[in-house]
C-alpha positions as CSV (number, residue, x, y, z in Angstrom):
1,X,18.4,12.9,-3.5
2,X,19.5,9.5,-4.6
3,X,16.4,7.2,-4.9
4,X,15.8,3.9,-6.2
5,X,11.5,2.8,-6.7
6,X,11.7,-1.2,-5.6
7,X,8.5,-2.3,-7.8
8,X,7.7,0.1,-9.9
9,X,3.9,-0.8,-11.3
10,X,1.4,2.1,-11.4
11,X,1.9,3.9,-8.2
12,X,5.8,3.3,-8.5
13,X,5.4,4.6,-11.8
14,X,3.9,7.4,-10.8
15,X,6.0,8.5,-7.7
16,X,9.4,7.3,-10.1
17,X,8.1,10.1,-12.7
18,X,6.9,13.2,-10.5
19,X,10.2,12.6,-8.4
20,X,12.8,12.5,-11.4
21,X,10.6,15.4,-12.9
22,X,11.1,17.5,-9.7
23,X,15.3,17.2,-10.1
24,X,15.9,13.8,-8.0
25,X,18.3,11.2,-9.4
26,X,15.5,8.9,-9.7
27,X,16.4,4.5,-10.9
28,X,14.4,1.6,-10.4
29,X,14.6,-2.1,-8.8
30,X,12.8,-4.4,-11.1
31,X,11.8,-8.2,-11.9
32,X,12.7,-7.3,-15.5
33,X,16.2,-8.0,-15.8
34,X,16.8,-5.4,-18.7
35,X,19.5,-2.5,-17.6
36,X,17.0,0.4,-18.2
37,X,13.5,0.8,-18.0
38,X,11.1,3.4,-20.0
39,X,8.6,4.8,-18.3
40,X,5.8,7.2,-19.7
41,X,3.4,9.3,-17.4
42,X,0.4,9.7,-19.8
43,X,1.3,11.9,-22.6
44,X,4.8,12.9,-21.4
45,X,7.9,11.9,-23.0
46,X,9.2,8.5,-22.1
47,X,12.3,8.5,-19.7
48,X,14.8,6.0,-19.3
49,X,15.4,4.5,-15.8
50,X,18.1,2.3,-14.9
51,X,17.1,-0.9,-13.4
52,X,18.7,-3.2,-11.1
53,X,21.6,-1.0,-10.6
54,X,23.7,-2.3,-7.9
55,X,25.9,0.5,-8.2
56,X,22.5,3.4,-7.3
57,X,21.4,1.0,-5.0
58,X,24.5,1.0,-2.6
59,X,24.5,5.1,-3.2
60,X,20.6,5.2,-2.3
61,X,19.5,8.0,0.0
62,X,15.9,6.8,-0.3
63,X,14.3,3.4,-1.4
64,X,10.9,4.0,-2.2
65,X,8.9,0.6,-1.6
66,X,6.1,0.2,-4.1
67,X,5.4,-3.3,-3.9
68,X,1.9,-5.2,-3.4
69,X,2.2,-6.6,0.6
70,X,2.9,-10.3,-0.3
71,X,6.0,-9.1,-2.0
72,X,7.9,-7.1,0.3
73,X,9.4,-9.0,2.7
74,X,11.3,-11.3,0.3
75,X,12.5,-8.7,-2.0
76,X,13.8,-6.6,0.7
77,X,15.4,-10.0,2.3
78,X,17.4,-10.0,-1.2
79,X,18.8,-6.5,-0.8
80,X,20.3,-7.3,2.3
81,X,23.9,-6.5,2.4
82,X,23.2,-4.4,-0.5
83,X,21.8,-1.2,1.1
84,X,23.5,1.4,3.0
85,X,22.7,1.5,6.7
86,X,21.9,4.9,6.5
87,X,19.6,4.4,2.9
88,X,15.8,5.6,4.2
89,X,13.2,3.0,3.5
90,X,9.5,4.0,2.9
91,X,6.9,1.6,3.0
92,X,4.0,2.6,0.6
93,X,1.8,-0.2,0.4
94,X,-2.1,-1.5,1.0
95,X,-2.3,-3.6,4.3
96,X,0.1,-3.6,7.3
97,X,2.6,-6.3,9.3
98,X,5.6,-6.1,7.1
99,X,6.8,-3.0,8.8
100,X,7.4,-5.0,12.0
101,X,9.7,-7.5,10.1
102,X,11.7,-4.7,7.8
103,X,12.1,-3.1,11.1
104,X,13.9,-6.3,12.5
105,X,16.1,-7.4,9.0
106,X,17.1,-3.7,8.6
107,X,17.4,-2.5,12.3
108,X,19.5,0.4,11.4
109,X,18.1,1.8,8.5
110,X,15.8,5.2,9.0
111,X,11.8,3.3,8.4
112,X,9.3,5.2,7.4
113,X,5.6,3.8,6.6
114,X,3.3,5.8,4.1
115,X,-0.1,5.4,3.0
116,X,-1.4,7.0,-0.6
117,X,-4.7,7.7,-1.9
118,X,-3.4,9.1,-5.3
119,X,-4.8,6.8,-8.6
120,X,-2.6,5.1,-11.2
121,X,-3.5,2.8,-13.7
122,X,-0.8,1.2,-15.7
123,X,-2.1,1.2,-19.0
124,X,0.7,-0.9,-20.7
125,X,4.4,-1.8,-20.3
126,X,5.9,1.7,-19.3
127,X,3.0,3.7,-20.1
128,X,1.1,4.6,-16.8
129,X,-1.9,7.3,-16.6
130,X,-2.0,9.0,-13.2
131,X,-6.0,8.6,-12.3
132,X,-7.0,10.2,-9.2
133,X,-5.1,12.7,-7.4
134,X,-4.9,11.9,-3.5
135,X,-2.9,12.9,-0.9
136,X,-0.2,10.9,0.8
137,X,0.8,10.9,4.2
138,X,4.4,9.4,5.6
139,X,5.8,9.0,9.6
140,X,8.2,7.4,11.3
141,X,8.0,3.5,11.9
142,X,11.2,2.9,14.4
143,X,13.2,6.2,16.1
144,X,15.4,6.4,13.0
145,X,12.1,7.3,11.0
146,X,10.9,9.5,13.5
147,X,14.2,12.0,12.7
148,X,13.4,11.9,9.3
149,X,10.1,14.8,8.8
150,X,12.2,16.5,6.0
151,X,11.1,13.4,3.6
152,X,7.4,14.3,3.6
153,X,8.9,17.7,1.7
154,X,10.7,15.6,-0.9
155,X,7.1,14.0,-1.9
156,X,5.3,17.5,-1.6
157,X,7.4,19.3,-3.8
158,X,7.1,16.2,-6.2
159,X,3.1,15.3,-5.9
160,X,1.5,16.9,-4.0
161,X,-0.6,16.7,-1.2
162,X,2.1,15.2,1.0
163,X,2.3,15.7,5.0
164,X,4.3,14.0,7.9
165,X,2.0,12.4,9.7
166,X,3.7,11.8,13.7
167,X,0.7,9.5,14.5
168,X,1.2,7.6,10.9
169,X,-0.4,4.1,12.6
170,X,-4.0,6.0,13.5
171,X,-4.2,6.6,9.2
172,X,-2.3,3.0,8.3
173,X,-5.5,1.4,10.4
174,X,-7.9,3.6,9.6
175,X,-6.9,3.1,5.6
176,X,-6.9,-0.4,7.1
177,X,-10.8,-0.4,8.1
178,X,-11.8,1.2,4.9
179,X,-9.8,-1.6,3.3
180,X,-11.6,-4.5,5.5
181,X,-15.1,-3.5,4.2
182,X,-14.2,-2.6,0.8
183,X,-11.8,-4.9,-0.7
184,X,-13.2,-8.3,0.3
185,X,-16.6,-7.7,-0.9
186,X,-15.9,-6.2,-3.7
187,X,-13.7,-9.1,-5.0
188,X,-15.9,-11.9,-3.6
189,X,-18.9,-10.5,-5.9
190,X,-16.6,-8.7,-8.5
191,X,-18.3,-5.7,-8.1
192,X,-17.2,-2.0,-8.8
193,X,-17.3,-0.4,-5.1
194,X,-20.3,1.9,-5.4
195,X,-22.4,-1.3,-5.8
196,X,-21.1,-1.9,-2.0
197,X,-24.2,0.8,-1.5
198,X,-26.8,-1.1,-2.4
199,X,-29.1,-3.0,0.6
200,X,-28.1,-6.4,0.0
201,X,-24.7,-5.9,1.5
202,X,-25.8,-3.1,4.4
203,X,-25.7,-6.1,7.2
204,X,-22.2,-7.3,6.1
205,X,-20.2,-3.9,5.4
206,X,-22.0,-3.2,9.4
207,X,-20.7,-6.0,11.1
208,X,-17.4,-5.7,9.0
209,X,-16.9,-2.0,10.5
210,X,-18.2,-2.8,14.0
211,X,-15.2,-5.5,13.8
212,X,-13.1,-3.2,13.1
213,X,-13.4,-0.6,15.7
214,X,-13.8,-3.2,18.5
215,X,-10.2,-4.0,17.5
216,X,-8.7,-0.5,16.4
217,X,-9.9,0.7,20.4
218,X,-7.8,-2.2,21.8
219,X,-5.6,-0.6,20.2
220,X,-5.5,2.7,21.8
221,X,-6.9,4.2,18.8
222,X,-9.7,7.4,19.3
223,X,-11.9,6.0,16.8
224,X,-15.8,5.2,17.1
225,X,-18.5,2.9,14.6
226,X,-20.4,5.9,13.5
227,X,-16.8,7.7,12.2
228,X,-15.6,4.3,10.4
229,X,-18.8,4.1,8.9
230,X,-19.2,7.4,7.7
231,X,-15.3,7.0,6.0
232,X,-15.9,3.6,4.4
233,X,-19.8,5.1,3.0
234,X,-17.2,8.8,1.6
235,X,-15.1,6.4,0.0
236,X,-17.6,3.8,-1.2
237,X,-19.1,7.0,-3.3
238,X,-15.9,8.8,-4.3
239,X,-14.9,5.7,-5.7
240,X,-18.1,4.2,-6.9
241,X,-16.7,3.1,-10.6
242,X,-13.5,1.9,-9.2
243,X,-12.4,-1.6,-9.0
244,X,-11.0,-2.3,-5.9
245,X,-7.2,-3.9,-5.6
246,X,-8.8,-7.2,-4.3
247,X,-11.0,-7.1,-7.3
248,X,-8.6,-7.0,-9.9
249,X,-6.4,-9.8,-7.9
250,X,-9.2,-11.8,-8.4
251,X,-10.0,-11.4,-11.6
252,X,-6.1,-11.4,-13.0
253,X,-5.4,-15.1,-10.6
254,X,-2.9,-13.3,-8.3
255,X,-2.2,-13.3,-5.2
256,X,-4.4,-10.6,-3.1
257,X,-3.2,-8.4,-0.4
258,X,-6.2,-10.2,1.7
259,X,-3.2,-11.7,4.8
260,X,-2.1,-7.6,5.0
261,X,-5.5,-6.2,5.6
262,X,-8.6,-8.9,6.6
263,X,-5.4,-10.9,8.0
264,X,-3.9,-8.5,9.6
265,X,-7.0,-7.5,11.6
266,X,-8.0,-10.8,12.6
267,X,-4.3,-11.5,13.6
268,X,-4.2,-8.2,16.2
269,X,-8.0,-8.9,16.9
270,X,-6.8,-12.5,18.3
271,X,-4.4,-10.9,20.4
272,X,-6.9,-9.1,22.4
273,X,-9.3,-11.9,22.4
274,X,-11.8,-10.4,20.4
275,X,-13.9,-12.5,17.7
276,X,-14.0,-11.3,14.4
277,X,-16.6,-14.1,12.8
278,X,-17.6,-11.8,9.8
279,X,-14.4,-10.5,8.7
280,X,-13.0,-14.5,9.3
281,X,-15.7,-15.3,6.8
282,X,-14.9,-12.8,4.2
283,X,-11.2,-13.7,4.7
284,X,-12.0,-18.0,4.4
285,X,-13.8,-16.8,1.0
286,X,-10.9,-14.9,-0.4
287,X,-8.3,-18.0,0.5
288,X,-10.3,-20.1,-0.9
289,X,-10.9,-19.0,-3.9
290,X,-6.9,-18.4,-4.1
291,X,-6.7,-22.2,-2.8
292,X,-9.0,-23.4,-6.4
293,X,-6.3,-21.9,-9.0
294,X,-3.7,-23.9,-7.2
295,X,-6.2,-27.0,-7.5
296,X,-6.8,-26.3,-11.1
């Protein structure tokens, strides 16, 4: 296949690599305005990419979106009248609520929404080391999508463990909930994520996850507290060492995904008229300390 990575930091890195490796005609869509790019997966050979290529982007089977949630939505507004109505767009991305608007601005486009838990750390310009091995799961967002299974073979044969997933929302929100209690905290008191085990924040992460599924049953979704709980508690200990996302957001000044997840759940949670007061909290805390850099 044709396919252009829009955003290619770690994870579009990664997937940009194990795709050209596996025979694709891989390029990339870039801030960088250079006409190639080199990427490196660990100790590999460096590849060159092309970048910003108008010319692979009009002949794009697949666009691969790899961008952080705040980003997506403007750079996909910028391709418009660029990409083929029949180019399939995958969403791979923390967070959810830009699939509703790529949906709208590229109504006739195949979308399909995919949610990773494969590692990458982008240990300098071009060089990216893959960190975790996960498995990724892709489905249809709009009936276009839906017709599209064979796509979840492209990303198998290339990293595996890859599925199609026909009930893709149910893993976006439960990815969501783990998200909710994890990220937020963990930036908040810049703490790896295993120290989200110790007593002092049992109350919170509780109340976070009873939030949570509240809302994901308005939803329609077969979910329950104890489940959520026991999920966020796998992943809290699988990734104990890890800095979260949110964390690193922090720490770096940028923008965090906090409207796509925390956001995103008090938005839906408002629509059923449920009150989210601890999730709100964590949420105010985040903005605000995203509001001081601006001040400063």
């Amino acid at each position: 296949m044709n396919i252009v990575v829009l955003g290619p930091g770690a994870i579009g890195s990664l997937w940009a690599s194990h795709l050209y490796s596996s025979g694709h005609s891989v390029s990339v869509w870039s801030r960088h305005s250079s006409p190639t790019m080199s990427l490196q997966l660990e100790e590999n050979p460096p590849v060159y990419f092309n970048n910003n290529s108008l010319d692979a982007l009009s002949r794009a089977d697949l666009l691969l979106v790899t961008l952080k949630a705040p980003q997506v939505v403007s750079s996909l507004q910028s391709l418009v009248g660029k990409l083929a109505s029949e180019t399939i767009i995958v969403l791979m991305h923390n967070g959810m609520g830009t699939a509703e608007q790529i949906a709208q601005r590229f109504a006739n486009n195949p979308l399909i929404v995919a949610t990773t838990t494969h590692g990458a750390l982008r240990e300098s310009q071009g060089k990216v080391r893959h960190t975790g091995h996960g498995n990724t799961e892709l489905g249809g967002y709009n009936q276009a999508g839906k017709r599209c299974s064979f796509v979840a073979e492209v990303f198998q044969h290339s990293l595996p463990q890859a599925k199609w997933n026909p009930d893709i929302l149910s893993a976006l929100w439960n990815k969501l909930a783990i998200n909710c209690a994890i990220n937020p905290l963990s930036a908040i008191h810049q703490v790896p994520n295993g120290s989200l085990a110790e007593p002092q924040h049992a109350a919170t992460l509780q109340a976070v996850i009873r939030e949570v599924t509240l809302v994901m049953q308005a939803e329609g979704l077969s979910t329950n507290e104890e489940q959520l709980t026991h999920s966020v508690a796998k992943v809290i200990q699988a990734t104990a060492k890890n800095l979260s996302s949110m964390n690193q957001d922090i720490v770096h000044q940028r923008q965090s995904e906090i409207d796509f997840i925390t956001g995103y759940l008090i938005e839906t949670a408002q629509k059923h008229g449920i009150a989210t007061p601890v999730n709100l909290e964590l949420y105010q805390a985040v903005k605000n300390i995203e509001q001081g850099w601006k001040q400063s």
